[in-house]
C-alpha distance (Angstrom), angle and dihedral (degrees) to the residues before:
residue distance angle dihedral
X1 . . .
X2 3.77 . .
X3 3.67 123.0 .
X4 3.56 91.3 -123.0
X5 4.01 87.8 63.8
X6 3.62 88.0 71.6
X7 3.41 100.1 54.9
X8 3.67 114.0 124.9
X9 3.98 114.4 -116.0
X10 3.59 112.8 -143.8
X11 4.21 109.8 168.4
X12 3.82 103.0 -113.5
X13 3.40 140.2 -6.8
X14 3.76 132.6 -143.6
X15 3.80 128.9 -174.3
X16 3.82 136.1 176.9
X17 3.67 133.6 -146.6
X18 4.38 110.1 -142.6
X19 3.57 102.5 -169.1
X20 3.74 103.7 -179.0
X21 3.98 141.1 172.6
X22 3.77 86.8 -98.7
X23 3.99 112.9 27.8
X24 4.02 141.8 4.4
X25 3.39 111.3 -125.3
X26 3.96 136.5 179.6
X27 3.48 138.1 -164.7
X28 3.55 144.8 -167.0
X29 3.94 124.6 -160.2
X30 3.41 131.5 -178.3
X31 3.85 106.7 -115.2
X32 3.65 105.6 -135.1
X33 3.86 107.4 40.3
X34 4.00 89.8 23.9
X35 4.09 93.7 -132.2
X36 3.92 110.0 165.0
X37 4.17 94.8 -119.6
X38 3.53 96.7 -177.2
X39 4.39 149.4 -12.2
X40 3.33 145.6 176.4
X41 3.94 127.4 -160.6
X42 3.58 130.8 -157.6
X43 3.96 131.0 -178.8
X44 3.37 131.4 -125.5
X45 3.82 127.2 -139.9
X46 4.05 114.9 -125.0
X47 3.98 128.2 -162.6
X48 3.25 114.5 -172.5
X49 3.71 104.4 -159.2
X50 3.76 96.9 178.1
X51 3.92 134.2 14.1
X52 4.01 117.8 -65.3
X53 3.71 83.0 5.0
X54 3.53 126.6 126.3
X55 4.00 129.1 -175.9
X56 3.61 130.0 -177.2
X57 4.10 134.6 176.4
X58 3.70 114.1 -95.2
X59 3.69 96.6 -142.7
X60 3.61 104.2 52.0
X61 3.88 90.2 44.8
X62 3.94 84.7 60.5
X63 4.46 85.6 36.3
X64 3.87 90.3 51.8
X65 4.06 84.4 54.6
X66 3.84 92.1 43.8
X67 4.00 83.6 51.0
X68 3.31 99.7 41.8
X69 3.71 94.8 53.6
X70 3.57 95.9 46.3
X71 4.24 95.9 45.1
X72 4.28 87.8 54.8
X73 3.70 92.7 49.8
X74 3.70 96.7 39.5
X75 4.38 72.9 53.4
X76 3.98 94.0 52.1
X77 3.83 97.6 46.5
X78 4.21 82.6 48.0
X79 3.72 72.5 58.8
X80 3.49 97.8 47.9
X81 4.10 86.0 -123.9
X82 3.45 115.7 141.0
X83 3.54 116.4 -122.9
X84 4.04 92.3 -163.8
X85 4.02 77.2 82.3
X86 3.42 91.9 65.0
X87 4.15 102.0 105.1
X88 3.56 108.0 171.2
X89 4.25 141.9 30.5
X90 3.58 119.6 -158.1
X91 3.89 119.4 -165.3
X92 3.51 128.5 -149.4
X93 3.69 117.1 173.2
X94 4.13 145.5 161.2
X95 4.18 108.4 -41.8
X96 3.65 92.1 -160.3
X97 3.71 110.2 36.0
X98 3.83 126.8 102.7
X99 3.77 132.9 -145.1
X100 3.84 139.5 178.4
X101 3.56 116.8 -159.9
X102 4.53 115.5 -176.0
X103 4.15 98.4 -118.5
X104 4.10 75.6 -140.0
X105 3.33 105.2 58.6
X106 3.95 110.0 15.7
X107 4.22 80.9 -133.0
X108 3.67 109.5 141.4
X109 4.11 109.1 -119.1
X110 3.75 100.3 -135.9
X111 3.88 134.5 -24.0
X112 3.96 119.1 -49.9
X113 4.08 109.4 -86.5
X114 4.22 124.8 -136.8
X115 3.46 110.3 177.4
X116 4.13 102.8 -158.6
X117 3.71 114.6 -133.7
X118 3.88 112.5 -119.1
């Protein structure tokens, strides 16, 4: 029998990307009973080039997501769960950081930008 026979069925799947000023995070959850089934975390390196200012590379923001994704399915298949089940994404990211991507290009500007509350 194939691997993939053995794959446990569990109805629908829904997962969440948590990109944050610190770490990436993503999570998968199974739909009806909403049990976490699986994560991964990665951190984010900061600068913080001036008071209540926080920067942060473009590209390994959207890496630690890439990473992230791959590390909690690489988790589920460990868990012979089938990630094909997994039906929706939601994203919740940083409320107060800004980013300029060139519409030519898709190259980031200059370095994410948090401005810190006082």
């Amino acid at each position: 029998m194939a691997a993939s026979s053995h794959r446990i069925m569990l109805g629908p799947l829904v997962a969440a990307i948590d990109q944050g000023t610190s770490s990436t995070r993503f999570l998968v959850f199974n739909s009806k009973t909403a049990e976490l089934l699986s994560h991964h975390q990665v951190e984010i390196k900061q600068s913080f080039p001036k008071e209540g200012w926080v920067e942060e590379d473009p590209k390994e923001i959207l890496q630690s997501v890439y990473e992230c994704m791959e590390r909690t399915c690489e988790k589920l298949m460990q868990l012979n769960i089938d990630i094909s089940n997994i039906k929706a994404i939601g994203v919740t990211n940083q409320r107060e950081t800004t980013l300029v991507w060139d519409k030519e290009t898709g190259e980031p500007l200059y370095n994410a930008i948090d401005c810190l509350s006082a």
